[in-house]
VOGU-3710 file (C-alpha; in Angstrom, 3 decimals, decimal comma):
1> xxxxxxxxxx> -55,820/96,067/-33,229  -51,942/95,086/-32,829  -49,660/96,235/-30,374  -45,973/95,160/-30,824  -43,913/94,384/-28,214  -40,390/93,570/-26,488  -39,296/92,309/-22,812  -35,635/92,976/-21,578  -35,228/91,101/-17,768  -31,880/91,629/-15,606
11> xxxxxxxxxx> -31,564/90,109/-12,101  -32,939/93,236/-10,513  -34,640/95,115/-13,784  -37,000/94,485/-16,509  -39,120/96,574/-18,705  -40,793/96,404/-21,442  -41,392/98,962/-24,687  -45,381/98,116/-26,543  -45,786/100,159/-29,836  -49,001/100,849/-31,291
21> xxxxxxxxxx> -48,355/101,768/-35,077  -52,024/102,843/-35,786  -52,344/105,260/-33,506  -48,456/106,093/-32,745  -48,570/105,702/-29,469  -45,659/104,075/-27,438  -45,319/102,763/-23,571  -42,762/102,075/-21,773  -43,170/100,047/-18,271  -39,960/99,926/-15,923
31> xxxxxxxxxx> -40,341/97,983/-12,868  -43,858/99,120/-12,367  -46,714/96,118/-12,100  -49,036/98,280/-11,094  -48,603/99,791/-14,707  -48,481/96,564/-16,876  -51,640/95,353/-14,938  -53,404/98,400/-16,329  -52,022/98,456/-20,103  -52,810/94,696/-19,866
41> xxxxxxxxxx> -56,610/95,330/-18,968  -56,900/98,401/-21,506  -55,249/95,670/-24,018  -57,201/92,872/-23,528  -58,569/92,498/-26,804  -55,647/93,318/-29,219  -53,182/90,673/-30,551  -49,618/91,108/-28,808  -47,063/90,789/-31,536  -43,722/89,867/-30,371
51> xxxxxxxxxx> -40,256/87,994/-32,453  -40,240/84,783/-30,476  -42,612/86,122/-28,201  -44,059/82,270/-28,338  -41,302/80,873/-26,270  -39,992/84,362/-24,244  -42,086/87,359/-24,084  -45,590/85,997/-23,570  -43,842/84,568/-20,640  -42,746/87,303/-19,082
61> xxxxxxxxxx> -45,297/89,470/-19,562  -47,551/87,015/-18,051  -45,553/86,323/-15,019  -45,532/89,870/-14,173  -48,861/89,610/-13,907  -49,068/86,863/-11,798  -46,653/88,174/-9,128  -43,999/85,415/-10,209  -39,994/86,836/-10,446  -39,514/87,581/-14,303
71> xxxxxxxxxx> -35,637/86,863/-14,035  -36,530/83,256/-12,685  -39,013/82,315/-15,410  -36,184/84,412/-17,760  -33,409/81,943/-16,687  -35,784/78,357/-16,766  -36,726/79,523/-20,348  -33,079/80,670/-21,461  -30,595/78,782/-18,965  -32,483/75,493/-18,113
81> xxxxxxxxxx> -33,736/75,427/-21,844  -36,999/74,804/-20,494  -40,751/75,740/-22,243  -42,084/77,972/-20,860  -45,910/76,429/-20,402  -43,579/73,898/-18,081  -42,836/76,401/-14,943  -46,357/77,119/-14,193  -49,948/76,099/-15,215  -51,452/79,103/-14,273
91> xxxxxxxxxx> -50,267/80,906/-17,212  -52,929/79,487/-19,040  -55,186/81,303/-16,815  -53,677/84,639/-18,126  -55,762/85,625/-21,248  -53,220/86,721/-24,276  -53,630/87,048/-27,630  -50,072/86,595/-28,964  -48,489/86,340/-32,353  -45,259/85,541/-33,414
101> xxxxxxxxxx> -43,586/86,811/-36,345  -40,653/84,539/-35,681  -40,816/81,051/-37,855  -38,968/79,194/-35,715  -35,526/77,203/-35,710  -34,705/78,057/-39,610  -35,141/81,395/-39,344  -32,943/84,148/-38,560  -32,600/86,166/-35,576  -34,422/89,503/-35,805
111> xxxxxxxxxx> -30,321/91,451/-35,593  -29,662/89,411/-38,825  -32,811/90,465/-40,654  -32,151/94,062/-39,051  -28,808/93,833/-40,998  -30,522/92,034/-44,551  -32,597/95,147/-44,299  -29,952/97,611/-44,583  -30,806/98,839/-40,743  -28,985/99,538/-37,849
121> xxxxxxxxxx> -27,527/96,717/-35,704  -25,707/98,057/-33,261  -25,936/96,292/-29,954  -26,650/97,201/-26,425  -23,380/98,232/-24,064  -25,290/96,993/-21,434  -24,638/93,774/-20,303  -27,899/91,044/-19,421  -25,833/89,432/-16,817  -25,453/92,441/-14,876
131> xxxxxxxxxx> -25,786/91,381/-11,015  -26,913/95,307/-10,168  -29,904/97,196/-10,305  -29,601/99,607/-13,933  -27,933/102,750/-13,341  -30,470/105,156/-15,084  -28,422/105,853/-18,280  -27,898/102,035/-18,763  -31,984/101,815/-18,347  -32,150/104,570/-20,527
141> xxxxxxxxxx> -29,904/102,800/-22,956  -31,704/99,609/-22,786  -34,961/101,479/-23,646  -33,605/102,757/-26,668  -32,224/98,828/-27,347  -35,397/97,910/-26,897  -37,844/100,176/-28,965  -34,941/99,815/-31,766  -35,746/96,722/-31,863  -39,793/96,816/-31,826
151> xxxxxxxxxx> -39,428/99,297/-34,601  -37,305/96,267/-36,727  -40,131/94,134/-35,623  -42,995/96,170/-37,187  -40,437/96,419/-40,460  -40,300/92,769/-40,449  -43,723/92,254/-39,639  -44,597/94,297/-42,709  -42,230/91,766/-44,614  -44,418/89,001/-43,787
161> xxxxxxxxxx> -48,037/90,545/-43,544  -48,715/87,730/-45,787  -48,173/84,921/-43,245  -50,296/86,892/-40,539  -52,714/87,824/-43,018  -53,174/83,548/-44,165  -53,033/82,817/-40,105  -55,783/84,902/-39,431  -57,980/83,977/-42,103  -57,770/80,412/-41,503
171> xxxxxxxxxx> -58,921/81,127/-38,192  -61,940/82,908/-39,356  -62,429/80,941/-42,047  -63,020/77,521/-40,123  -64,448/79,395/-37,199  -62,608/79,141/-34,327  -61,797/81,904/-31,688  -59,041/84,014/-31,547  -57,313/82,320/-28,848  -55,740/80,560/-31,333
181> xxxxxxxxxx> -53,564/83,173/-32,917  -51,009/81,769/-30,400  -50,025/78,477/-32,398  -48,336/77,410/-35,290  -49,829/77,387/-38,505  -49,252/73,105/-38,126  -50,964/73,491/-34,585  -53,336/75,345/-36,619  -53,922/72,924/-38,939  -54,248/69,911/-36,738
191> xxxxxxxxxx> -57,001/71,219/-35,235  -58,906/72,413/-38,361  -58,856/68,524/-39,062  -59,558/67,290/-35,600  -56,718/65,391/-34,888  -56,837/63,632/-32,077  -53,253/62,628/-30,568  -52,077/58,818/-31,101  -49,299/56,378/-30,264  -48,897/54,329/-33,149
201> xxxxxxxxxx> -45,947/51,135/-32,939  -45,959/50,336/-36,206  -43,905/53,102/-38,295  -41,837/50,184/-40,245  -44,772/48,268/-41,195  -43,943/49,310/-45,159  -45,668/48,076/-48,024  -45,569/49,477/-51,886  -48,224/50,920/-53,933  -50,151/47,950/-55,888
211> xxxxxxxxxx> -50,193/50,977/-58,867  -46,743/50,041/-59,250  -45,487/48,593/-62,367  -41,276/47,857/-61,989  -39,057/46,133/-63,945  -35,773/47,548/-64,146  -35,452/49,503/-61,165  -37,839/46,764/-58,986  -34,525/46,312/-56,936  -34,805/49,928/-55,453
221> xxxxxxxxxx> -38,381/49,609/-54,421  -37,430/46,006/-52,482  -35,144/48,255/-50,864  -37,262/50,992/-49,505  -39,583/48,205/-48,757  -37,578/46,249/-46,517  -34,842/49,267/-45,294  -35,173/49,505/-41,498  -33,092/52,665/-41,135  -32,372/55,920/-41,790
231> xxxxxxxxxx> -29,742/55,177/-44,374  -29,963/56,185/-47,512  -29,223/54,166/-50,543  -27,206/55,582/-53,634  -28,059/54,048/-56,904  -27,579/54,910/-61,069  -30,891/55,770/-62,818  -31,191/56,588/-65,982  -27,808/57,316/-66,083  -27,983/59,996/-63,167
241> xxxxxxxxxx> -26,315/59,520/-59,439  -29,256/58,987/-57,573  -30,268/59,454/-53,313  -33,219/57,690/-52,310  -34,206/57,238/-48,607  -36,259/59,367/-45,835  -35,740/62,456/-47,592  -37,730/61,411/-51,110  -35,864/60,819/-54,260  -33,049/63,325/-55,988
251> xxxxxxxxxx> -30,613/62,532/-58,562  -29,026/64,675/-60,945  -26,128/65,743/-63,035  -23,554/67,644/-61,611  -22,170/70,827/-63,293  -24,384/70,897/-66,155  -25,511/73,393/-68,357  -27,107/72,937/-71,661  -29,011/74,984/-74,387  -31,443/72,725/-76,340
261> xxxxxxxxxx> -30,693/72,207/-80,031  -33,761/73,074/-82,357  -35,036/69,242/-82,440  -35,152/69,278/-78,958  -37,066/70,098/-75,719  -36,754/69,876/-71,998  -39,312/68,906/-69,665  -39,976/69,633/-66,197  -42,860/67,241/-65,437  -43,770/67,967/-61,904
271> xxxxxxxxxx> -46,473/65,858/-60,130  -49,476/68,479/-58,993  -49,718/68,723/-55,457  -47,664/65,216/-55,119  -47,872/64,779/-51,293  -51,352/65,435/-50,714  -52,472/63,621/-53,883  -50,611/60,521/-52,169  -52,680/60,748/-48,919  -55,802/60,860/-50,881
281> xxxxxxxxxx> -55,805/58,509/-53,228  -53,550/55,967/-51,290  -55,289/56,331/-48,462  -52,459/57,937/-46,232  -53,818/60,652/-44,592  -52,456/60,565/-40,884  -54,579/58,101/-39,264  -55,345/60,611/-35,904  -57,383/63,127/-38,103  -60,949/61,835/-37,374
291> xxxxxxxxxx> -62,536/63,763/-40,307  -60,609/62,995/-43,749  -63,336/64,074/-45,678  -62,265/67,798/-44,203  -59,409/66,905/-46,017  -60,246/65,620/-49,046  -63,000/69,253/-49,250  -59,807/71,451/-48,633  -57,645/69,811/-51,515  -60,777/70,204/-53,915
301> xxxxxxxxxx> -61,677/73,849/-53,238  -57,400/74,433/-53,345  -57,648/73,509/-56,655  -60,743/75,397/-57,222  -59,376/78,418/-56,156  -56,386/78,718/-57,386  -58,206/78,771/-60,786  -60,481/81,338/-59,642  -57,367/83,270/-58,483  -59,710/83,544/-55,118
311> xxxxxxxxxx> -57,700/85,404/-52,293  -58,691/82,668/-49,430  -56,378/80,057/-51,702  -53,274/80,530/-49,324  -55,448/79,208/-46,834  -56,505/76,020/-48,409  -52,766/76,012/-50,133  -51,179/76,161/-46,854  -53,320/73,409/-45,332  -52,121/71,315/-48,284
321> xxxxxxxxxx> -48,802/71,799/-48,429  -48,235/71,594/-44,698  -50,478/68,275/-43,536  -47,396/65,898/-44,241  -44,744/67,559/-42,595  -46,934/67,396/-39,616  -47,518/63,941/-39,695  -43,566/63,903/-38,984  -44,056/65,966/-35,865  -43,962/63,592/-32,506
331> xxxxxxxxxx> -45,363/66,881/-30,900  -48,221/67,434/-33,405  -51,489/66,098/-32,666  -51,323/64,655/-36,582  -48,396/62,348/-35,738  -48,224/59,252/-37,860  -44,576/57,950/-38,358  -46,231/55,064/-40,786  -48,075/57,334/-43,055  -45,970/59,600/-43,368
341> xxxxxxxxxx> -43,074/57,296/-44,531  -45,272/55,849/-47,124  -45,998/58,079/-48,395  -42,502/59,486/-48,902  -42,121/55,833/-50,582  -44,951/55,876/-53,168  -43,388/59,398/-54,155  -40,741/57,399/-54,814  -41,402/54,474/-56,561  -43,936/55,871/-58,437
351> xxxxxxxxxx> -41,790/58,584/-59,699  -39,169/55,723/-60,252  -42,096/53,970/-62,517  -42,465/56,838/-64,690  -38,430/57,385/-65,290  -38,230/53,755/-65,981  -40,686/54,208/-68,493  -39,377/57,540/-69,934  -35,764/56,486/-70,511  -35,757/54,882/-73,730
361> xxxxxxxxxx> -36,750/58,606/-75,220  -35,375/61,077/-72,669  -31,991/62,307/-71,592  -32,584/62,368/-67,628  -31,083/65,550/-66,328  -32,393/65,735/-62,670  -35,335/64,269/-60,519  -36,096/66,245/-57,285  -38,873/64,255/-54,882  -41,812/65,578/-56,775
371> xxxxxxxxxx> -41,198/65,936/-60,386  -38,418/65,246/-63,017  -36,387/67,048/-65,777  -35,544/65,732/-69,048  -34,300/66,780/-72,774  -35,984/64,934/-74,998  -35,697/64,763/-78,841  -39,498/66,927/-80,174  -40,422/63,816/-82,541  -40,629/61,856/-79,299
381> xxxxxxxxxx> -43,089/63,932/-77,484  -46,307/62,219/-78,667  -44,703/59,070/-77,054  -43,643/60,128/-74,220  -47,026/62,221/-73,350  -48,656/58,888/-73,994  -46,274/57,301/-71,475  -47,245/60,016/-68,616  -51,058/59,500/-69,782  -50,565/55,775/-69,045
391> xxxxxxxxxx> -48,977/56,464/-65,829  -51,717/58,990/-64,814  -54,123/56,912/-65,279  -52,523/54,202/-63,587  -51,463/55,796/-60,758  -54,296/58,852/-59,903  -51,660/60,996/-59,809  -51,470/64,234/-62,083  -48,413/65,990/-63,768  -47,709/69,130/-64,699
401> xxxxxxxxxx> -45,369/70,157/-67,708  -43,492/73,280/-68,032  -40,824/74,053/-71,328  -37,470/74,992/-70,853  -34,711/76,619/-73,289  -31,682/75,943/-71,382  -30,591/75,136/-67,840  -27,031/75,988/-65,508  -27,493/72,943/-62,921  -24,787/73,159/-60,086
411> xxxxxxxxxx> -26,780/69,926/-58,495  -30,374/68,985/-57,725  -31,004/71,509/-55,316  -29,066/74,472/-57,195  -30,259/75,360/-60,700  -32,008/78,016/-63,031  -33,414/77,102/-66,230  -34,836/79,184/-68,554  -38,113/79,416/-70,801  -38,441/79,632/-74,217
421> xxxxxxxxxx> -40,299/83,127/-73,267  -37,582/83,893/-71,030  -39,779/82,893/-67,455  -37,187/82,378/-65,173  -37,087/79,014/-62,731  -33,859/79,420/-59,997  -33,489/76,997/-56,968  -30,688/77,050/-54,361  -28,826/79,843/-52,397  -26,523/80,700/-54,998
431> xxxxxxxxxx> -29,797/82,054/-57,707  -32,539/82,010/-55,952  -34,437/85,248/-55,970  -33,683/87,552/-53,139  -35,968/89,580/-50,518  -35,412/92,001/-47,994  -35,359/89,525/-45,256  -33,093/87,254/-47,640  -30,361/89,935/-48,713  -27,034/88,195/-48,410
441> xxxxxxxxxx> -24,116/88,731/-50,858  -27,429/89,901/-53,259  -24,367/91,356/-56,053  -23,216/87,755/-56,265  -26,922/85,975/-56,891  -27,477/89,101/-59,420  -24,756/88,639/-61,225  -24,884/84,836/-61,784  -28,478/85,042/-62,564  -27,705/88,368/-65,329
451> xxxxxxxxxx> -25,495/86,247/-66,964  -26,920/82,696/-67,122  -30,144/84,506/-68,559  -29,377/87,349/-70,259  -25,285/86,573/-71,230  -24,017/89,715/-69,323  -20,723/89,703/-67,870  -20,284/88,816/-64,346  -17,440/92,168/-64,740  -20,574/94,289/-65,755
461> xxxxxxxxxx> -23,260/93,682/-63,652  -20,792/94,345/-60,276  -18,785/97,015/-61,206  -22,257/99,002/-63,062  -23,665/98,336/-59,083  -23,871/101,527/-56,824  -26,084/99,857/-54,114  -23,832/99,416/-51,133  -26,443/97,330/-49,747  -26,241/94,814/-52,704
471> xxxxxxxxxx> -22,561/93,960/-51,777  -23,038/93,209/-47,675  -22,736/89,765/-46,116  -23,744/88,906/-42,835  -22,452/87,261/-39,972  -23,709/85,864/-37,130  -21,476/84,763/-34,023  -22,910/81,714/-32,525  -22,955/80,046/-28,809  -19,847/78,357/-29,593
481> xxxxxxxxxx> -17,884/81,493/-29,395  -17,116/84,243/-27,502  -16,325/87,181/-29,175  -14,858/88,742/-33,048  -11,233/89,821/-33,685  -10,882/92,516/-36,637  -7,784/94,869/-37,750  -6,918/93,582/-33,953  -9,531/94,410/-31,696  -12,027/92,495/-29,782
491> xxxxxxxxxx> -15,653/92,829/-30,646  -18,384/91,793/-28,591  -21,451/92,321/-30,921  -23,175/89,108/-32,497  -23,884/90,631/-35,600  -21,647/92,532/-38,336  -22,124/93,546/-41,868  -18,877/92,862/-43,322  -17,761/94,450/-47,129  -14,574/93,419/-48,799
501> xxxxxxxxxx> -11,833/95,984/-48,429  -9,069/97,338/-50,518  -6,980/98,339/-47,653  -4,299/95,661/-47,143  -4,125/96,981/-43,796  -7,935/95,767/-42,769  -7,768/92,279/-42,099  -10,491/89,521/-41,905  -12,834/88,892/-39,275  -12,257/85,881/-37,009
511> xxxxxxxxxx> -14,914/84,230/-34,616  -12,985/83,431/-30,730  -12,646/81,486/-28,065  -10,134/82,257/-25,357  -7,078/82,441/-27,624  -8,446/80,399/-30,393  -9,612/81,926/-33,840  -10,958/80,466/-36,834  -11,638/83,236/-40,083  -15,605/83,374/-40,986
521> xxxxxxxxxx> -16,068/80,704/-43,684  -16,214/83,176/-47,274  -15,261/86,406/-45,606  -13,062/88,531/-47,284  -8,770/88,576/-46,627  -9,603/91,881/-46,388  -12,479/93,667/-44,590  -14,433/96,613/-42,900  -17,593/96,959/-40,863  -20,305/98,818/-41,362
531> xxxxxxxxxx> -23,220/98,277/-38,835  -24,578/101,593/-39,140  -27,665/102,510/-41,232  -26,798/101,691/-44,583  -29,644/102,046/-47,305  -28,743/104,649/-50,010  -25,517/105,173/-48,514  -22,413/106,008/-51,446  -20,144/103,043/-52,050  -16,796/103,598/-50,030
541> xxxxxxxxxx> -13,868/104,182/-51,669  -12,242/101,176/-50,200  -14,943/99,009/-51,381  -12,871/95,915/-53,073  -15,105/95,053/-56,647  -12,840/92,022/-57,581  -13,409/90,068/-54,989  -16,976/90,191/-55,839  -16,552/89,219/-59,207  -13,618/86,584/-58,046
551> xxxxxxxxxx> -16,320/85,110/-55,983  -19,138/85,278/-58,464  -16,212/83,416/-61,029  -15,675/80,688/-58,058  -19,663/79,992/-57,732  -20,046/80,068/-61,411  -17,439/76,888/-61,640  -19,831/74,976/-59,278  -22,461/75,071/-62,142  -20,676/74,947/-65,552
561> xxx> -17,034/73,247/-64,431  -13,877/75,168/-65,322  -13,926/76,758/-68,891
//
């Protein structure tokens, strides 16, 4: 069973609101120990969810229960920046099953998904620094803040039932008790493969593949080789500006866009599963897991799965994909500088190998860490699949091909290219697909995408719209300032949806501090508000379409130059 919860702490208040979807029951504990002592007991065995309840709430409801001052352990979390684990062992003692729907420092906060969703985000009156006991219609006010916002919660949580879904199951699936709901899904996974915690000294001790096969490009692998930094070294391949360094290998042309000719075919040759394939059959594997044949079972029955279309694939999938980026992690238990930047290297070089190779019959277009994309005359394919072959063989490593018509390339990490059956591949904020939880500017992303694929005017696509929703853009006012300026008055929320107005008299929003304002970076000259409830509203009247379509013009540019 889940219960879903929120803390709010003053100096001389807290309370908290717990939701129980299933059986529609909600409680609301002011103040009252005595009270949260009992729901706690009665509660024992369901899974607390919470939005960064990891680093806050499980904190504060568990210092409530050990008699410590919530507002103190508030303050060393918030104030001092502090974990909280660090202010008192005995919290461990406190039995909790908590999940967090939050995923960390690259998410958003839950009022900015609130306002993807279309919802409500109107903020509290009530200020958190208050040095007063609530008056009761500010506590009744905060309760309302607060089970506002465990109702977004559940919505988001129902966003990302996936993710809970996967966490759970890996759990059952390797056996271990529920107590570890509570960690990261790279916690998680260091402890499916029984890492044990090391101090290695040696993270520069680099050496190259003995697959590798250079001639041309041998220079750029003598670099990566011998680099003792963090630099990163900028280099022609194939034609193609190229990056390589700590974050893997991208080159590409800039502002391209192409549709192949009838004698010709592009190529995305991606290498399958490139990181974990690396580990394996190099031998790079972080050195602390004590089983790697764990390891090596999980990448098998991935595979395995994913061509049985088995349901427990996310599982294995997720192990995968996510054992290298914990080797990165100095507070991961699979910690393994060394390993980790080889293997980032033999991505490289390798992938270097095969270009050199390839370039006599390709037209490079882009290479992006794991794969590379090329145009390639048809009467060369036989060649160049016996080139890759080669290389396979050579290497261990296994690629993938996938056939494109025609691609709109902004850079390497902002592109959409486009089947020969029309199976759309977008990359980069400006095409990617858009979710609920993902739902800025979505008109602009629609409209690009509508007419790199299907050749319909930018014009028709936005001005045919009638979602209101489809036209917001969110805004988020950080630490650095104190407060928003618009048509002259000060705003103290941190969140706004902000629409581009017709009205000459609404002005922009600006972000302040003391006397200083600086406009939001792509907000409109014009503007309004709405941070009301906005899904299946009517478009305003003052809604400004151009600048939509002005903007959609301006992004456009980025990927096919000025016509």
């Amino acid at each position: 069973m889940l219960v879903f919860y929120d803390y709010e702490v003053f100096k001389h208040n807290w309370l908290v609101v717990f939701i129980d979807p299933i059986n529609q029951v909600k409680t609301v504990i002011v103040d009252d120990v005595a009270a949260l002592q009992q729901f706690h007991e009665k509660h024992k065995e369901h899974i607390y969810v919470g939005f960064n309840s990891r680093h806050y709430d499980q904190y504060i409801h568990k210092a409530i229960l050990l008699g410590f001052n919530p507002y103190e352990v508030s303050q060393f979390i918030i104030a001092k920046k502090r974990k909280g684990w660090e202010y008192s062992k005995l919290f461990n003692t406190v039995r909790m099953y908590n999940y967090d729907v939050y995923k960390g420092m690259t998410d958003n906060g839950l009022k900015t998904l609130e306002a993807f969703m279309g919802n409500d985000i109107e903020e509290t009156s009530v200020p958190f620094d208050i040095d007063r006991p609530l008056t009761d219609k500010e506590l009744f006010e905060t309760i309302d803040y607060c089970t506002h916002d465990v109702e977004q919660l559940i919505q988001v949580f129902l966003e990302r039932q996936d993710d809970f879904n996967t966490h759970l199951a890996m759990i059952n699936e390797f056996g271990l008790s529920l107590d570890h709901i509570n960690k990261t899904s790279a916690q998680l996974i260091s402890v499916i493969l029984g890492s044990v915690k090391t101090e290695y000294h040696d993270e520069w001790d680099i050496f190259l593949p003995d697959t590798l096969k250079l001639k041309k490009y041998w220079y750029i692998a003598e670099w990566l080789k011998n680099n003792r930094s963090l630099d990163s070294y900028n280099v022609t391949v194939a034609g193609v500006p190229h990056t390589f360094g700590d974050g893997g290998i991208h080159g590409a042309i800039n502002q391209f866009s192409y549709v192949c000719k009838p004698d010709e075919m592009m190529i995305m040759a991606d290498v399958a599963s490139m990181y974990p394939s690396l580990m394996l059959v190099y031998d790079l594997l972080s050195r602390s897991v004590t089983n790697k044949e764990r390891f090596k079972e999980i990448y098998d029955l991935n595979i395995e799965l994913k061509k049985l279309k088995d349901p427990r694939r996310p599982i294995y999938k997720l192990i995968c994909n996510t054992t290298y980026g914990c080797s990165g992690d100095k507070f991961n238990s699979l910690y393994d500088p060394r390993n980790r930047r080889l293997v980032c290297i033999f991505g490289q070089v390798l992938l270097l190998d095969l270009i050199e190779k390839l370039e006599p019959y390709m037209r490079l277009v882009q290479s992006n860490t794991d794969g590379i994309l090329f145009i390639c005359k048809r009467k060369d394919f036989d060649i160049i699949d016996d080139i890759v072959h080669e290389w396979e063989t050579r290497t261990g490593l296994n690629m993938e091909f996938e056939y494109y018509k025609k691609i709109f390339q902004k850079d390497v990490n902002n592109y959409i290219a486009v089947t020969y059956e029309g199976k759309v591949k977008s990359k980069g904020g400006y095409v990617k697909k858009l979710s609920r939880l993902d739902n800025d500017l979505p008109i602009i992303n629609e409209a690009l995408v509508n007419y790199m694929v299907h050749n319909t005017p930018i014009k028709e696509t936005i001005f045919n719209c009638t979602d209101l929703i489809k036209f917001q853009k969110v805004y988020k006012l950080t630490g650095n300032y104190e407060y928003v300026k618009h048509n002259g008055q000060k705003l103290l929320n941190k969140s706004y949806r902000v629409f581009a107005s017709t009205d000459i008299n609404d002005t922009a929003i600006f972000k302040c501090k003391g006397d200083k304002c600086d406009k939001f970076a792509e907000t409109p000259q014009h503007a309004f508000i709405l941070n009301g409830y906005i899904n299946d509203a009517p478009i305003p009247a003052q809604l400004n379409k151009q600048w939509y379509v002005d903007l959609a013009y301006k992004r456009l540019e980025q990927f096919i130059g000025k016509e």
